[in-house]
MIZATI-673447 format. One line per field, with one value per residue (C-alpha): residue number from 0; residue in one letter; x, y, z. Coordinates in Angstrom, 3 decimals, always signed. Layout:
// residues N
num [NUM ...]
residuo [A ...]
u [X ...]
v [Y ...]
w [Z ...]
//
This chain:
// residues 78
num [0 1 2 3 4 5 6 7 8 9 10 11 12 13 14 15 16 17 18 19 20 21 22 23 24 25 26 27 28 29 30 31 32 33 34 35 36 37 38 39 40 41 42 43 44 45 46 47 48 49 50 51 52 53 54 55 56 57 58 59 60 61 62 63 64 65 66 67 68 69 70 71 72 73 74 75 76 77]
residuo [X X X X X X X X X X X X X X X X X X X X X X X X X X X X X X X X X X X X X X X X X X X X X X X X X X X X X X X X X X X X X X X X X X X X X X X X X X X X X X]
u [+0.000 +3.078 +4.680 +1.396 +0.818 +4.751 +3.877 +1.522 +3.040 +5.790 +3.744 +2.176 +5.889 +6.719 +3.261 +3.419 +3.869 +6.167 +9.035 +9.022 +8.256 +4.356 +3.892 +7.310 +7.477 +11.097 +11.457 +14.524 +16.148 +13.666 +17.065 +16.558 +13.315 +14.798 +14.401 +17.421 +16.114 +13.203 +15.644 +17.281 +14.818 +12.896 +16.850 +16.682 +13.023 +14.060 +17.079 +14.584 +11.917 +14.419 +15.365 +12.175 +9.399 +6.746 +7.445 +8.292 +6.665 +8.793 +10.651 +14.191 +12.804 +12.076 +15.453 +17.232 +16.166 +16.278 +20.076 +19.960 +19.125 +21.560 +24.384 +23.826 +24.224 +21.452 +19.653 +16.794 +14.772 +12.723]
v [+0.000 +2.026 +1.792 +2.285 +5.698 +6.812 +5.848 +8.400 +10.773 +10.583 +10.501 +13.663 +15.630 +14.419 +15.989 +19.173 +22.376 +23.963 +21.929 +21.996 +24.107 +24.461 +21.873 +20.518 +17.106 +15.793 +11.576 +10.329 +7.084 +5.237 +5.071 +8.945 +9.052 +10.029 +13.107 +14.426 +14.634 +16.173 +18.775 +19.177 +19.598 +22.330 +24.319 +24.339 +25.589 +28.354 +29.067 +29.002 +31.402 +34.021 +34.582 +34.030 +34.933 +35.819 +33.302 +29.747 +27.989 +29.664 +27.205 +28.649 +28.389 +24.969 +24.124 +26.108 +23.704 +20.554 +22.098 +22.889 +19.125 +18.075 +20.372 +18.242 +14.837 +13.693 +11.854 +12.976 +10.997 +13.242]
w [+0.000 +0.885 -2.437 -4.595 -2.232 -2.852 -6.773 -7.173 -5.258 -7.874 -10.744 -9.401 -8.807 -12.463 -14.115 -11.932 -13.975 -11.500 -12.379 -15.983 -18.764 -19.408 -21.875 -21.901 -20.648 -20.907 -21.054 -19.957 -19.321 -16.390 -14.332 -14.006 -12.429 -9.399 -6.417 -7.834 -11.566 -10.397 -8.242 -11.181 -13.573 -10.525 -10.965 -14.774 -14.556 -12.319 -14.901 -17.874 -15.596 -15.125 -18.743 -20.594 -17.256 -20.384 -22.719 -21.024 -23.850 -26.357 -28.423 -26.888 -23.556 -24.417 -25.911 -22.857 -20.799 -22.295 -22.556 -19.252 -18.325 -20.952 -18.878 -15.813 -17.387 -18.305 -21.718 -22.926 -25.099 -26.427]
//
């Protein structure tokens, strides 16, 4: 019961639009689904917010932080 609970916790931290870009869902590798990708991917957020706070869905918002992802080590698939 535990583990199913802790499941969809995740899956809820994963979907949440605070830490990614509005209708930017990055997939990675299912080794990554970790706290510290989602960390990581809350920091590149942040990065992305503070250079483009009008325009997060802007295609170079988009691509700074799947770069910003890339930067910290990890594969993206897609």
């Amino acid at each position: 019961m535990f583990v199913a609970a802790l499941i969809a916790l995740q899956g809820c931290a994963v979907n949440s639009t605070s830490s990614q870009v509005p209708g930017y869902n990055p997939v990675t590798e299912p080794a990554n689904d970790t706290p510290q990708f989602r960390m990581d991917q809350q920091a590149c957020w942040h990065e992305v917010e503070k250079a483009w706070p009008q325009a997060q869905q802007n295609n170079a918002a988009v691509i700074q932080f799947r770069q910003c992802l890339l930067n910290k080590g990890y594969r993206l698939l897609s």
